[in-house]
Structures are given as C-alpha cells and as structure tokens.
C-alpha positions as a Markdown table, in Angstrom:
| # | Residue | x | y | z |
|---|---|---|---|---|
| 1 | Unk | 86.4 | 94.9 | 92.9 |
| 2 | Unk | 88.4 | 97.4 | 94.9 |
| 3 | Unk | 89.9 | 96.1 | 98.3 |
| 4 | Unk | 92.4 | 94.9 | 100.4 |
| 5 | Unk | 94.1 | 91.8 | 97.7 |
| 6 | Unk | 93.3 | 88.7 | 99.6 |
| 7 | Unk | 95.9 | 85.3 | 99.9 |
| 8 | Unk | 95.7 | 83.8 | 96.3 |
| 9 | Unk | 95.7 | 87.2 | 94.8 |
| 10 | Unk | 99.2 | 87.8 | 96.7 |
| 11 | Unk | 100.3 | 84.4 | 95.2 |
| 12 | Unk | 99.6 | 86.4 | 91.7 |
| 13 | Unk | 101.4 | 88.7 | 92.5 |
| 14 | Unk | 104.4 | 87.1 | 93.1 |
| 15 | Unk | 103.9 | 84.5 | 90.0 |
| 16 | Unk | 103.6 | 87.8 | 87.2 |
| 17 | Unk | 107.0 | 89.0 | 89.5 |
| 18 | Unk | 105.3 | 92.1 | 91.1 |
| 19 | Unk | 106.8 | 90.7 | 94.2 |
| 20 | Unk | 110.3 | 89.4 | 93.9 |
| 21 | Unk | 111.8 | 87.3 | 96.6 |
| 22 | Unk | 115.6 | 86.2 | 97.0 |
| 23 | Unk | 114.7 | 82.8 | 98.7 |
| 24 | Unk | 111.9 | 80.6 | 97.9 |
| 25 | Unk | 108.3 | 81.4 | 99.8 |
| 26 | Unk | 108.6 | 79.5 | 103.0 |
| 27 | Unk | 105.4 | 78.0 | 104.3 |
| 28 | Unk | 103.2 | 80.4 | 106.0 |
| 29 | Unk | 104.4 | 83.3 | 104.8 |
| 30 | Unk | 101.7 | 84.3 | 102.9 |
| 31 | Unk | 98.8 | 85.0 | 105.3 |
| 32 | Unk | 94.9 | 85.4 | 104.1 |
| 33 | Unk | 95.2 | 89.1 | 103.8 |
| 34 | Unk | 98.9 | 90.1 | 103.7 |
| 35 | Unk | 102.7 | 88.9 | 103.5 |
| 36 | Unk | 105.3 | 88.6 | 105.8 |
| 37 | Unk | 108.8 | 90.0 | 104.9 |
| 38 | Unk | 111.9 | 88.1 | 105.3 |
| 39 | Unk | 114.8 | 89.5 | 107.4 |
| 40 | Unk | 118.0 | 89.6 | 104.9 |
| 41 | Unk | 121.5 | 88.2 | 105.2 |
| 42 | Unk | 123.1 | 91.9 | 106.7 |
| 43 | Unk | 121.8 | 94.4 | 109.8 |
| 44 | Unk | 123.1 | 98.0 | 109.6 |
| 45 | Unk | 123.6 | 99.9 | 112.7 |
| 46 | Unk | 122.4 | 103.1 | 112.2 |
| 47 | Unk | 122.9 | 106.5 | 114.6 |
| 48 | Unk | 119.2 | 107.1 | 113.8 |
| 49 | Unk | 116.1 | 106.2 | 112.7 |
| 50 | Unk | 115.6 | 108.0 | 108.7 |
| 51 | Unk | 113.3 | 108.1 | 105.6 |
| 52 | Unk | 115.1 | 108.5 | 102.6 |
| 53 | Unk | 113.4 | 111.5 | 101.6 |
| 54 | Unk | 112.1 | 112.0 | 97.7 |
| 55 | Unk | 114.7 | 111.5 | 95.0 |
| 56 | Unk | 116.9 | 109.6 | 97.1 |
| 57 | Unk | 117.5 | 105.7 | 97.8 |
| 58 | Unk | 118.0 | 104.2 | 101.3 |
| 59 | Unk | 121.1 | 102.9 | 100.0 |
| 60 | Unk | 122.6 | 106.6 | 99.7 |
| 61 | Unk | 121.7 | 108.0 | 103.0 |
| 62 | Unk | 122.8 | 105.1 | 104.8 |
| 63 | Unk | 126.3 | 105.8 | 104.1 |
| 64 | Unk | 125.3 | 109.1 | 106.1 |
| 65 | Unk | 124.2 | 106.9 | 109.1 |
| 66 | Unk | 126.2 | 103.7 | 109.2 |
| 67 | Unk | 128.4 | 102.9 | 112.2 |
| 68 | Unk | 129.4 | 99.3 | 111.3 |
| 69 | Unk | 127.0 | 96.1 | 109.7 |
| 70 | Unk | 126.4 | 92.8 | 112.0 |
| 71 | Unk | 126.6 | 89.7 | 108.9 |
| 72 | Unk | 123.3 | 87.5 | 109.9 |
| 73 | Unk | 124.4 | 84.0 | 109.6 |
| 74 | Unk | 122.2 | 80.8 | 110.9 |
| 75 | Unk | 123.5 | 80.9 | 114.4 |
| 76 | Unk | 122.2 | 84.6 | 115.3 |
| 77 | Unk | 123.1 | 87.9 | 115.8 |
| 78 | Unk | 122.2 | 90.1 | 118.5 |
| 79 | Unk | 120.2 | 93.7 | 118.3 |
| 80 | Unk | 120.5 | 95.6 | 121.4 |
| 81 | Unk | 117.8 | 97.0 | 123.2 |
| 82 | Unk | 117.9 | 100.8 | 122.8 |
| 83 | Unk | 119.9 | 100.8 | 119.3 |
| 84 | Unk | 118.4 | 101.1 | 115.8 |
| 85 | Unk | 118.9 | 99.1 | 112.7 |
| 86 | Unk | 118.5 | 98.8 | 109.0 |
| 87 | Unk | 118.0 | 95.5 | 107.4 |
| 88 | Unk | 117.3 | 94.8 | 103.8 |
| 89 | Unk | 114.2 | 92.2 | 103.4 |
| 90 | Unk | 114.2 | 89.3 | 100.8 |
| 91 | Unk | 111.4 | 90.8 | 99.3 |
| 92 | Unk | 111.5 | 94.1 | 96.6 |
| 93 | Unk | 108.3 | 94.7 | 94.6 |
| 94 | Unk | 107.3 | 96.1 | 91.7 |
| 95 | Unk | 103.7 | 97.2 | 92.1 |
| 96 | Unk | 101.3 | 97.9 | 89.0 |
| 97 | Unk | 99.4 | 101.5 | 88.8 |
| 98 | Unk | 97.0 | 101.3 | 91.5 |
| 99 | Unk | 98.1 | 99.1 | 94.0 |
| 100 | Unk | 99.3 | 100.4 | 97.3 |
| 101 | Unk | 100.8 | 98.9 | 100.4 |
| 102 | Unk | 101.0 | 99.1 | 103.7 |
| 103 | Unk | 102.8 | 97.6 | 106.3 |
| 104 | Unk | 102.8 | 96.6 | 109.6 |
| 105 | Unk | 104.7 | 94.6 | 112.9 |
| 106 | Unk | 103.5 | 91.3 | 113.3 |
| 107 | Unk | 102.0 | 90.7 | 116.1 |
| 108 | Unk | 104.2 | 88.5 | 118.0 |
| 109 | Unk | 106.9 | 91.6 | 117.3 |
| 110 | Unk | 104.5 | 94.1 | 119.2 |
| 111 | Unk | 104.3 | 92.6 | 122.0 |
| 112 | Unk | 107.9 | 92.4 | 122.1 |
| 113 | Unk | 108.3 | 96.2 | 122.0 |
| 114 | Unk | 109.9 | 95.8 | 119.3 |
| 115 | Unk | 109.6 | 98.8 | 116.5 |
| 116 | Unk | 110.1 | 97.3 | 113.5 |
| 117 | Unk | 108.7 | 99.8 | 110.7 |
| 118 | Unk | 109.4 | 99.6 | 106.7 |
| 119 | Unk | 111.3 | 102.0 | 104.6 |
| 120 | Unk | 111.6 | 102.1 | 100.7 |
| 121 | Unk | 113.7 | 104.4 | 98.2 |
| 122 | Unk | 112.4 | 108.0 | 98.0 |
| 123 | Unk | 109.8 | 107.2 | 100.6 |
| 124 | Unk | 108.9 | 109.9 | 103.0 |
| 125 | Unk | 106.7 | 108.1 | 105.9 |
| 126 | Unk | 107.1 | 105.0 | 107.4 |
| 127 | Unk | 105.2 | 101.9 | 106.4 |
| 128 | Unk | 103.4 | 103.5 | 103.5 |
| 129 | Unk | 104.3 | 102.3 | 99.8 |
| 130 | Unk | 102.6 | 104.5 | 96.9 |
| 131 | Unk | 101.4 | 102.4 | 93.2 |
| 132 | Unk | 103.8 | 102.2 | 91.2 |
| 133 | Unk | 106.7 | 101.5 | 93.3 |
| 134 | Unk | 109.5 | 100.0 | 92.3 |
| 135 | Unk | 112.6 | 98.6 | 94.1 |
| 136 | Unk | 113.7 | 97.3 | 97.6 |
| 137 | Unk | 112.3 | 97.0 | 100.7 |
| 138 | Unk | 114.2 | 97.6 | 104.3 |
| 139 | Unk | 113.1 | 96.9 | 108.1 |
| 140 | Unk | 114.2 | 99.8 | 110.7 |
| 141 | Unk | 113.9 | 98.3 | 113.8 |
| 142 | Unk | 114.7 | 99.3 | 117.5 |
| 143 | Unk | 114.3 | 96.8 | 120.4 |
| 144 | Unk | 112.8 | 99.1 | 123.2 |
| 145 | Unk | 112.5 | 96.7 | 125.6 |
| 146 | Unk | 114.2 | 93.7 | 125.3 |
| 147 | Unk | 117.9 | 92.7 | 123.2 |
| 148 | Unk | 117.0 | 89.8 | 120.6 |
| 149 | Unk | 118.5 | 87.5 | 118.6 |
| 150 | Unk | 117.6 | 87.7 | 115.0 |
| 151 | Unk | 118.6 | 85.1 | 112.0 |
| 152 | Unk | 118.4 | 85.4 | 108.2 |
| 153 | Unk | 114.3 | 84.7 | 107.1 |
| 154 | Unk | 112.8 | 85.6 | 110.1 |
| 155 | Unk | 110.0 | 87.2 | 109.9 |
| 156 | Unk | 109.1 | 90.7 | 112.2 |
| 157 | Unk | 107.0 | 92.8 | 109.7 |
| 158 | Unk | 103.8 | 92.3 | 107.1 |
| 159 | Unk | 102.6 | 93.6 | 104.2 |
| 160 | Unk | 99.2 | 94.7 | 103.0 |
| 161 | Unk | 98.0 | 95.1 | 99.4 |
| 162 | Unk | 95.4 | 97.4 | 98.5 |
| 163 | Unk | 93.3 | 98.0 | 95.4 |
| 164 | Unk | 91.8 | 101.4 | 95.3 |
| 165 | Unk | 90.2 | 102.9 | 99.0 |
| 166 | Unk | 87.6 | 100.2 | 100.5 |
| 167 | Unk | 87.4 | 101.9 | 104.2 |
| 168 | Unk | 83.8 | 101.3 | 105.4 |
| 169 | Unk | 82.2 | 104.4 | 106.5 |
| 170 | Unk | 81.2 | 104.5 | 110.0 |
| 171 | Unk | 77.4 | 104.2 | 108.2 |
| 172 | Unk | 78.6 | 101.4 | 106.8 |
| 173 | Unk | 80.1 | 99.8 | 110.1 |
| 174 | Unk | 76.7 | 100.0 | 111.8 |
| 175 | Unk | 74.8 | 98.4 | 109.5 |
| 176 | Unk | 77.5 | 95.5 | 109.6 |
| 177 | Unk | 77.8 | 95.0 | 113.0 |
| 178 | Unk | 73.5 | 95.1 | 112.9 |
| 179 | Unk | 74.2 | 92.7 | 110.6 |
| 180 | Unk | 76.9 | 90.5 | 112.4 |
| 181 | Unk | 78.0 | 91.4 | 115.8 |
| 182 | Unk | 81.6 | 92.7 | 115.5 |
| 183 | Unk | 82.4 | 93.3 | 119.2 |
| 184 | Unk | 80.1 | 91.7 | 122.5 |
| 185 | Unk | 79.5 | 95.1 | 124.3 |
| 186 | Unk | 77.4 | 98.6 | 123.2 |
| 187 | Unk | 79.6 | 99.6 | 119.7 |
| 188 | Unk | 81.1 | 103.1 | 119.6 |
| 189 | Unk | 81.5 | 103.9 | 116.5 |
| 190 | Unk | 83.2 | 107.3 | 115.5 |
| 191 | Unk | 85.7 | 107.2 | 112.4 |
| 192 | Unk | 86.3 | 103.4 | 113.5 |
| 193 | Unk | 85.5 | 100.8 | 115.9 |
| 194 | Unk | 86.1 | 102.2 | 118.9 |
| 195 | Unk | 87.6 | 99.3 | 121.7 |
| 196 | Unk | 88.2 | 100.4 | 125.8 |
| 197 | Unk | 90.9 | 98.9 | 128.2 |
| 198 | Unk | 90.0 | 96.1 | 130.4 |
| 199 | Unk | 90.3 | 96.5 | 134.1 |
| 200 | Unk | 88.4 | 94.9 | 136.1 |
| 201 | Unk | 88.8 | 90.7 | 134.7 |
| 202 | Unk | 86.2 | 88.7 | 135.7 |
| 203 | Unk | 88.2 | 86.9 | 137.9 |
| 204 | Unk | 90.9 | 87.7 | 140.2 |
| 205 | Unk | 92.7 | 90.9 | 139.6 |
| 206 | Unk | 95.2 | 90.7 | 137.2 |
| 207 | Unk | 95.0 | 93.2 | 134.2 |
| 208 | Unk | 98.1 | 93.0 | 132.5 |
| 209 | Unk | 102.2 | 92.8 | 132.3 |
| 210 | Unk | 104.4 | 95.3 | 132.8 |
| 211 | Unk | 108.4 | 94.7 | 131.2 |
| 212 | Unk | 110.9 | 94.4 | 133.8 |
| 213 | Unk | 113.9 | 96.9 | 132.4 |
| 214 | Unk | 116.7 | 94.5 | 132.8 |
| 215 | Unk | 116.9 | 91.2 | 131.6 |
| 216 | Unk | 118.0 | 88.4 | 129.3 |
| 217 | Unk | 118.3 | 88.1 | 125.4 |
| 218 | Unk | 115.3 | 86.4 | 123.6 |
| 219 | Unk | 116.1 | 84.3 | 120.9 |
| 220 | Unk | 113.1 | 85.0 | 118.5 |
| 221 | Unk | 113.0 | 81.2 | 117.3 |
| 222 | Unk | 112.4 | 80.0 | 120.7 |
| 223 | Unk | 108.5 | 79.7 | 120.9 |
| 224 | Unk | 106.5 | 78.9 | 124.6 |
| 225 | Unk | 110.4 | 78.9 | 125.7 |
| 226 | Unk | 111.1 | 81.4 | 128.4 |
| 227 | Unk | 109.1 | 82.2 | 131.7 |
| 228 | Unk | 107.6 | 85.0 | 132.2 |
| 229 | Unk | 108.4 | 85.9 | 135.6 |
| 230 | Unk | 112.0 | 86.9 | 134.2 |
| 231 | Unk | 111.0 | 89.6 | 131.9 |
| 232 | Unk | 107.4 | 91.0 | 133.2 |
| 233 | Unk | 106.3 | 92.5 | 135.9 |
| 234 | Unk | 102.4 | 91.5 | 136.7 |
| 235 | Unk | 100.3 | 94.2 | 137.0 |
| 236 | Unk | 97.3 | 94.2 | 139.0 |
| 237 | Unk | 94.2 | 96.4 | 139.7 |
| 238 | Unk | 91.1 | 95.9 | 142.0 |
| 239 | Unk | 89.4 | 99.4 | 141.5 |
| 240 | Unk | 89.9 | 99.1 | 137.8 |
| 241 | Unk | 92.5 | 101.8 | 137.4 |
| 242 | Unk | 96.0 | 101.8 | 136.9 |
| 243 | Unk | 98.6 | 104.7 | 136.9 |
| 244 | Unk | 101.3 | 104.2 | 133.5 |
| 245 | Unk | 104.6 | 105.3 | 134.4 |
| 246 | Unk | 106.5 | 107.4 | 132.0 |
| 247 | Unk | 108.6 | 105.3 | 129.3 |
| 248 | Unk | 107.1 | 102.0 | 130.8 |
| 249 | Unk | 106.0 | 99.4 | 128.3 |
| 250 | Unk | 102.5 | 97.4 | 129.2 |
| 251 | Unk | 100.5 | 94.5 | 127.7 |
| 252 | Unk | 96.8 | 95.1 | 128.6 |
| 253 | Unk | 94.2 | 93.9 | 126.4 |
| 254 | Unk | 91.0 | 95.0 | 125.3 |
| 255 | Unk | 87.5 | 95.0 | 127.0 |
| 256 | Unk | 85.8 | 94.0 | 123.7 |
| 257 | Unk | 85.5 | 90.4 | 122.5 |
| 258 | Unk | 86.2 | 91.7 | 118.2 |
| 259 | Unk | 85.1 | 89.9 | 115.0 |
| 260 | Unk | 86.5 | 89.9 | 111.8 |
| 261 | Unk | 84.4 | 88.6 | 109.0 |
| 262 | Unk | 85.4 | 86.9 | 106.3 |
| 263 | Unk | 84.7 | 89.3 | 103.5 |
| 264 | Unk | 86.6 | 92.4 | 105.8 |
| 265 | Unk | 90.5 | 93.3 | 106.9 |
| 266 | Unk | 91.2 | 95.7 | 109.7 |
| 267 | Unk | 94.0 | 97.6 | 111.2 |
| 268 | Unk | 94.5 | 99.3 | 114.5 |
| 269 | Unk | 94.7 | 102.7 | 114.8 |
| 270 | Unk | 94.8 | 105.1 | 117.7 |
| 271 | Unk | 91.5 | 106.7 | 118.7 |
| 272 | Unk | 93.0 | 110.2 | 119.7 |
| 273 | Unk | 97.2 | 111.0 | 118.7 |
| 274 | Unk | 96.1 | 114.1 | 120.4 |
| 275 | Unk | 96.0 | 112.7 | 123.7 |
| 276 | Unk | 99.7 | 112.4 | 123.8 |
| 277 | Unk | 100.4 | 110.8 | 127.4 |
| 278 | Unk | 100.0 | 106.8 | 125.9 |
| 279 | Unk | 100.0 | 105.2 | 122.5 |
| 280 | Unk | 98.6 | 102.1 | 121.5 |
| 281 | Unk | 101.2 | 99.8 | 120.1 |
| 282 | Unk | 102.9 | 98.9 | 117.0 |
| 283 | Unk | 101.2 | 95.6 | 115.5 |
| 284 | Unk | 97.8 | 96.4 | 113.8 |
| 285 | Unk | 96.6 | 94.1 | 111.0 |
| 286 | Unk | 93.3 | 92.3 | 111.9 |
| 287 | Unk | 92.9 | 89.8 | 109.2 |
| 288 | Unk | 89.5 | 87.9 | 107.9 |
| 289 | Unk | 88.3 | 85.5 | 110.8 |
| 290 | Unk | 89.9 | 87.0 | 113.3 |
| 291 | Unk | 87.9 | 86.0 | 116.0 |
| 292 | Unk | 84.9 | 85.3 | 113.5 |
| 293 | Unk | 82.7 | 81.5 | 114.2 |
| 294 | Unk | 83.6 | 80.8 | 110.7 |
| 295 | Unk | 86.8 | 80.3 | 111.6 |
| 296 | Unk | 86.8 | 79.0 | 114.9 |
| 297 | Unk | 86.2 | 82.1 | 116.9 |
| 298 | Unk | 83.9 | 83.4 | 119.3 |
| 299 | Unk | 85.5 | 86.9 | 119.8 |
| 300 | Unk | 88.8 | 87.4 | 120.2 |
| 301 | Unk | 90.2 | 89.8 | 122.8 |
| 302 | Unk | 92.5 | 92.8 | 121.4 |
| 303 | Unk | 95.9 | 92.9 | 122.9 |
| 304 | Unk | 97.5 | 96.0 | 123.3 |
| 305 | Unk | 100.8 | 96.9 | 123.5 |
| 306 | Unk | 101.1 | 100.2 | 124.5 |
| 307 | Unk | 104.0 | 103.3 | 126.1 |
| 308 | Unk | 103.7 | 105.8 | 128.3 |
| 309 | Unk | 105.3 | 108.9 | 127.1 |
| 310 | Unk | 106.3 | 111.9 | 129.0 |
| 311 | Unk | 104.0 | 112.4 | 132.3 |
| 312 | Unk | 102.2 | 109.7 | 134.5 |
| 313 | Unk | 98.9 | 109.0 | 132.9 |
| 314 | Unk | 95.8 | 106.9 | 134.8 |
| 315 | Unk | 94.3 | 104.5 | 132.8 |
| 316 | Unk | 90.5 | 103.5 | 134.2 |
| 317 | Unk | 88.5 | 100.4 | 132.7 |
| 318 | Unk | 86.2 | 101.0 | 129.8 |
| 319 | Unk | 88.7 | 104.4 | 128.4 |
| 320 | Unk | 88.4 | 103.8 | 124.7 |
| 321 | Unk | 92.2 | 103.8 | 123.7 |
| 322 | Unk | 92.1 | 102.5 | 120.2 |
| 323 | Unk | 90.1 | 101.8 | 117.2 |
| 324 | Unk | 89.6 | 99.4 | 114.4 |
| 325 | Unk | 89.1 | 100.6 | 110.3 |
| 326 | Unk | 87.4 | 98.2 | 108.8 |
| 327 | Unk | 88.4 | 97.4 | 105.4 |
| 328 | Unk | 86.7 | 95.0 | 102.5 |
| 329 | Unk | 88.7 | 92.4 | 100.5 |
| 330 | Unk | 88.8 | 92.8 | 97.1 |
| 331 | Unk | 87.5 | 89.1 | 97.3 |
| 332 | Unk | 87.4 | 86.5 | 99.7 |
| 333 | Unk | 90.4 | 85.1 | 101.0 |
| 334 | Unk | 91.0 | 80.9 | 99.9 |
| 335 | Unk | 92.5 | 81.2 | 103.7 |
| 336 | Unk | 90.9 | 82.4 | 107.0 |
| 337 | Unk | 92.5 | 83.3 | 110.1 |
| 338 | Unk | 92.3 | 80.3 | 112.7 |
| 339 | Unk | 91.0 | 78.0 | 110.3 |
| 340 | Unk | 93.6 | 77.3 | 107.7 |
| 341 | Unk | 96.9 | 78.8 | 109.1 |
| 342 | Unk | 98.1 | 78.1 | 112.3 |
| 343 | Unk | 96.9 | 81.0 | 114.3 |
| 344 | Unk | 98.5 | 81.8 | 117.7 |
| 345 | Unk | 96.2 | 84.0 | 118.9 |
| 346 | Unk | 92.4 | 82.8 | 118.1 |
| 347 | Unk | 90.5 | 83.3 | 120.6 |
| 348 | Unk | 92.7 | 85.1 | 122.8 |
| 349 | Unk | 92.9 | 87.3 | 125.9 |
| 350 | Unk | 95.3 | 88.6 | 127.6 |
| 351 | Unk | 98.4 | 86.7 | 126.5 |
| 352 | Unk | 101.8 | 87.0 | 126.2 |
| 353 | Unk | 103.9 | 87.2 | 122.8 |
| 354 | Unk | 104.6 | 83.4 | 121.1 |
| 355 | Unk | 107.9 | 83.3 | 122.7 |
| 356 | Unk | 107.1 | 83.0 | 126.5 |
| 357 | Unk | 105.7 | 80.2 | 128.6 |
| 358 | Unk | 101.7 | 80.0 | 129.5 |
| 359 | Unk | 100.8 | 82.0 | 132.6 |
C-alpha cells in the first residue's frame, strides 16, 4: 500500500542496509513515522549556504566553500549565530526504486531558529531525496538567533520515507475530518488544512515570545535548563493584533487545537509563499497521534516559529498563516506519538523549545 513507511518499516530498512548508520541506533531515534539523523564527528564552516548541483558531490564543492572544520568531540563545539555549516550525518542511504525522502527540522530545532536543512550528492533542492539515491547525507545549518553548542549524535533534523504519492485530496480531507474532527474550530480547507494565528488567549494577554538579539550560548543537551527571561522577549496583545518587525524571530502558536490520526502523517506547509512579508518556520512533520485521544491527546496546539522578512507586517488573530498536507501511512505505525515515545509536546500550546524552563 502506497504511503508515508511507518516505524517498523524504517527498522527494515535499515536491517536489508538501505539505511546505513556509522554508530549503533540510539534509543528513540526511530520515531513512528520518520528518523532522526545523527550529527557526525566534523562541522565545516562554509562562506555560504549550497546544493551541489547535478553531477556533482557535496564533497567536491565544499572544497569551493570551506574556510576551516571545527572537530566535534564529547565536550562540544560552538556554531555561531549568523554563520553557516556543513556537517556530515551518521546516516547514508541507499534507497530502492520508489522510495523517496524528505526531510525536515525537528521540532525542538525550530523553535530554536535554528535552519538546519539536508543536502545529498547531485541534489538540487534542499531536503528533497529522489528513489534511487545512493550515498551520504549532510546537515547545513545556520543558527539565526541563538550560538549553540553541538556534540557528535545529536540529533537536529528528521527523515521521512515515502512509498509512492498518498497526499489526501482536499475531498478526501473533508470527509476525514466529518469523519474524525481534525482541528476544534470551522475547517478551512483549500490545498491543505488551513490553521490561523492565535491572539486573543483565553486568559490574560500573552500571545507569544519574541528572541532577544543578544544573549548566551545554549548547550543543546541541557533540557528545562535555562530561563526564559534571558533569551525571549514576551509578547503581548489585547486587541488581538500584533505588528512583526522586520528580521525578528517569534514563537506564536496556532488558534486550532489539530489531530493526527493514527492511520495519517502530516507536514506543515505555508498557506501563501506569495505573501512574502512572514514565513512560517522550519519544523513541519506532524506524525500519527499527534494530538489524537488514541494516543493521549485531545488537540494539540500548532507552534509556530515564524520571521519577518523585509517590511513591518501586522499579524491579527484568526489570519490563516499555515497549512497541514495530510498524508496516509503505508500501514500503521507499531508506535504512536505520545503514547509509546516520550513526546514533548502532546498536548501543547504555546510552549517554548525542550531546552528552556516552564513559563
């Protein structure tokens, strides 16, 4: 059956050696409807972000771009806000004739601001890996807001294994969400889920965090460790608009409370690119039980992460800034999200990345 390859399917994969790995599978690395990827033993800093183009390996063009390589030892190096970097992941695949992947930032990484995208030999867009490939895989990644300190076999990106195209129709997405609510409010549904901003919270009138420009490095193994006050600005509304400034990183989160079911996968997606003032973040796999009862859910808020780009731009509550593509699974997954894995964000709602202190 065509669809996104669930948990025990990815263990398969990486059994008949379509997914290689240069340390052993640590524990919770393989999530019910994707993989994370390993940072590797070396960080390249790089004068700018590149593909490596058809025909060529990352390998060659990086000797084009390298200004000096950072060794990653168990102690930590530091990536500077405002730099890029290459870093070769512990995992290289091998994928059989018809089997794609995509990947994405984890979610925890998003919400750092921190663009962490993949790149393979003779690839030509980011995060986009065609059947058939065969080789390495590399993390670019750029700290935009914050410096952080990064050690061998952490993990900042996920992968996503398709099987054939299994993107329900927006047909399709009605009668599912008939079926099974998939958000609490009126659905808009238009090539996608469509979710809205939140501002106006139930109570009080905070609405979200804004990322103070200067601060301290954040050591990305430290988790509920650092307080919040020293790196975010609180943002507050009380006529349900806010104004974004221009290259000013937010955490807002979404007026819908969303459901994954079990039997589905789906990634974020922005609702308009021709808008052009704002962009919803970076992280945007939604995996099965995201929010769903069978897993322990009853709606989970949608965090998002998002940059103002060139002019001032006013954000109002309700503006649909985002939507989901629902997916199905090829079959369904042996492990749900919240139930089986620890899931840091279950039932969420506007919340911090992993690393800070509760607020």
């Amino acid at each position: 059956m065509p669809g996104v390859l669930p948990s025990q399917a990815i263990e398969t994969m990486i059994e008949n050696g379509e997914i290689t790995l240069d340390r052993p599978l640590t524990e919770g690395q393989v999530q019910p409807a994707s993989l994370d990827l390993r940072l590797g033993t070396v960080a390249y800093r790089v004068r700018a972000s590149f593909l490596a183009g058809e025909g060529r390996t990352v390998g060659e063009r990086l000797s084009d771009f390298e200004m000096h390589r950072i060794t990653l030892t168990e102690e930590g190096a530091v990536l500077e806000k405002g730099c890029v970097y290459l870093v070769p992941l512990m995992e290289s695949l091998a994928l059989p004739d018809g089997i794609t992947a995509v990947a994405n930032a984890k979610s925890s990484t998003g919400r750092l601001d921190l663009l962490t995208r993949t790149i393979t030999d003779g690839g030509t867009e980011f995060d986009r890996i065609p059947a058939g490939y065969c080789g390495p895989l590399y993390a670019e990644i750029c700290p935009r807001s914050f410096s952080v300190l990064v050690r061998p076999g952490m993990r900042l990106n996920q992968i996503r294994f398709r099987d054939g195209q299994s993107v329900l129709s927006d047909d399709a997405l009605r009668a599912l969400h008939a079926d099974s609510p998939l958000v609490d409010v009126d659905a808009v549904i238009d090539e996608g889920l469509g979710f809205s901003v939140d501002l106006k919270p139930a109570e009080g009138t905070l609405v979200g965090y804004r990322a103070k420009p200067h601060t301290g490095v954040i050591d990305l193994e430290n988790i509920g460790h650092y307080d919040p006050q020293e790196y975010w600005e609180e943002v507050r509304s009380d006529n349900g608009q806010i104004i974004l400034d221009p290259g000013a990183f937010y955490i807002l989160v979404s007026r819908e409370a969303v459901q994954i079911p079990p039997e589905y996968a789906a990634e974020m997606a922005p609702f308009l690119a021709m808008v052009g003032e704002f962009r919803v973040h970076y992280a945007g796999f939604f995996d099965p039980g995201f929010g769903h009862a069978s897993a322990g859910g009853a709606g989970s808020r949608g965090v998002l992460e998002v940059r103002c780009h060139e002019a001032p731009f006013v954000l109002e509550h309700g503006q649909v800034v985002g939507r989901l593509v629902y997916e199905k699974m090829a079959e369904l997954p042996e492990q749900l999200y919240g139930r089986e894995i620890a899931s840091n964000y279950q039932g969420q709602g506007l919340k911090l990345s992993k690393h800070f202190k509760s607020v």
